[in-house]
N, C-alpha and C positions, 0 to 999 in steps of 0.2 A: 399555203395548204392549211387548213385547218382539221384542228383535232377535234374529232367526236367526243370523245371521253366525259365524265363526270367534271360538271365544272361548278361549284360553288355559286360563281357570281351570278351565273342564269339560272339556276335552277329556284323555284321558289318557295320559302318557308314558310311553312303553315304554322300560325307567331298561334294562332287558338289548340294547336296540339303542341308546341314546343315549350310555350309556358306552366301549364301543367305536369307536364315530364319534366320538367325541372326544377317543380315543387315536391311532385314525388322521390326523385330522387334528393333533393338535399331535405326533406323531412326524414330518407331511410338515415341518411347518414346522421343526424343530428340525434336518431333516436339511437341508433349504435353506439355512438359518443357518450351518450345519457350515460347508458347501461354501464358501457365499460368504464364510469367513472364512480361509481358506485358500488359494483357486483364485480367480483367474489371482494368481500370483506375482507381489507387488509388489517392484519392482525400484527404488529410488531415482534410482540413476546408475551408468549403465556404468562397468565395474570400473576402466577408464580414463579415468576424467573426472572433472572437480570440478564446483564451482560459483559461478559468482560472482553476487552479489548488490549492487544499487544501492539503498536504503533510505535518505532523507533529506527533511525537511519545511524548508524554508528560505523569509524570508521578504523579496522583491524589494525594492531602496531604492524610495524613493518617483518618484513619475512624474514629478514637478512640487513643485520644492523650497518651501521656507516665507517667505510674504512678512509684512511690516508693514503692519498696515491701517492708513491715515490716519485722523486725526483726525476728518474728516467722518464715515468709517466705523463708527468707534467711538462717537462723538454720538449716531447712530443706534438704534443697540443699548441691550437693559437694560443697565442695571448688571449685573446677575450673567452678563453674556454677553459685555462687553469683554476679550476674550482678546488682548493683541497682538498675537500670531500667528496666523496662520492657516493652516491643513495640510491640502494636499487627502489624500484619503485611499488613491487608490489607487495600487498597485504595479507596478510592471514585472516581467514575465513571467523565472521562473530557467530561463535557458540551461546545459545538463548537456551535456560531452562524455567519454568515459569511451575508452581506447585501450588495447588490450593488443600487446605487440609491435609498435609502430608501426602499428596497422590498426584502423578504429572497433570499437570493443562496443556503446557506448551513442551516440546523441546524440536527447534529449528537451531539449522545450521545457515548459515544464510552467506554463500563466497562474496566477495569483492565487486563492485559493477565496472565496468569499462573493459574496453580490448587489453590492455595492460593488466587487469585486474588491480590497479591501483584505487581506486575509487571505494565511494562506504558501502557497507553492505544496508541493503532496505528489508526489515519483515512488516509483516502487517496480519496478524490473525486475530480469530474473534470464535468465540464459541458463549453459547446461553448456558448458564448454572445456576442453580436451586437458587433465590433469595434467601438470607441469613446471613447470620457473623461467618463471616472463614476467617481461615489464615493464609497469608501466601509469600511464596518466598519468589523470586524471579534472581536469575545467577547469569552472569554474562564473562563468557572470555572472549578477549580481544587479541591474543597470543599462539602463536605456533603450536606450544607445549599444551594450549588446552586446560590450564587451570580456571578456574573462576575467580577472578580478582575482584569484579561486582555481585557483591551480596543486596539485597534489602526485602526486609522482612515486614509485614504489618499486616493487620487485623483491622478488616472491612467489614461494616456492617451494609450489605448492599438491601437496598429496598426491589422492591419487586419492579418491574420496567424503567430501572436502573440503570445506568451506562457507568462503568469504572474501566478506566483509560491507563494503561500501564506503559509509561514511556521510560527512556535513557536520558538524563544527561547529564554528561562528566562535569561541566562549569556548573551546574546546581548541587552537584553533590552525590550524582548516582542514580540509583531509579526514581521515578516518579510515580507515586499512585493519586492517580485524580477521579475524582466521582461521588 
C-alpha cells in the first residue's frame, strides 16, 4: 500500500527559487548579527567612576569547639573509630563589613555552604564609586560571638574605569587590596 502524503524524494526543487531564499535569508541574519554586535554601545563605567569589588571564600571557626570523649565513649566504638577527639563539624556564619570614607559599601553575612553547613562561606559583591582617594576599612568575623578579629585599613587612589579588588587571606596576612 502506498502512502499519498508529502514525500521529499519525489517532489521536485526548484534549485532557481531556493538558492536565492537562502541568500536572503542568511543576508537577514548576517545583517542582525552586524547590528547586534555594535549597537547599543556598551559602556563599562561612567567616565567618572571605578569600581570596587568584594571577592573572597573564607571558612567560619567552628560552632562548638572539640571535646575528649570518655573512656566509656570510646569502649563503645570500633577500634578503627576511637578518635579522642571529637569535632562537630559545623561553622559560624563570615560577617563582612566593608566602608569607604567612613560610610558602609558592603555589610553581608554570608552562612557556611554544604548540607552540613561545614564548608566556607562565598561573597562576591561589586558596586561603581566616584573615582578619587578614599579610605576604606573592610572587617570580617569568623566566630559565633561576632566580633571582628580582621581589620585592614588603606587609602586608594582609584582612577576612573578602575577595578580595585578586595579579597581575604589569612596565610597572606588578612585583607587584600588589589587594583
Amino acid at each position: 500500500m502506498h502512502d499519498k502524503g508529502f514525500d521529499m524524494s519525489t517532489t521536485p526543487v526548484n534549485k532557481w527559487l531556493s538558492y536565492p531564499l537562502q541568500a536572503v535569508c542568511y543576508g537577514a541574519f548576517v545583517a542582525v548579527v552586524g547590528y547586534f554586535s555594535t549597537s547599543p554601545a556598551y559602556v563599562h563605567l561612567p567616565p567618572d567612576e571605578a569600581l570596587v569589588k568584594l571577592s573572597l571564600q573564607h571558612a567560619g571557626q567552628r560552632k562548638l569547639p572539640c571535646r575528649e570523649r570518655t573512656a566509656e565513649e570510646l569502649a563503645k566504638l570500633a577500634p578503627n573509630m576511637r578518635a579522642a577527639q571529637i569535632c562537630e563539624r559545623e561553622r559560624a556564619p563570615v560577617a563582612i563589613a566593608v566602608e569607604m570614607d567612613g560610610k558602609p559599601l558592603f555589610t553581608v553575612v554570608a552562612p557556611p555552604t554544604g548540607l552540613s553547613r561545614d564548608g566556607a562561606s562565598t561573597v562576591y559583591r561589586r558596586v561603581a564609586v566616584p573615582a578619587g582617594e578614599h579610605r576604606f576599612i573592610a572587617k570580617l568575623s569568623d566566630t559565633v560571638d561576632g566580633d571582628y578579629a580582621f581589620v585592614g585599613k588603606r587609602t586608594i587612589d582609584l582612577k576612573p574605569g578602575r577595578v580595585l579588588v578586595i579579597d581575604f587571606d589569612p596565610k597572606e596576612g588578612g585583607w587584600l587590596f588589589r587594583g
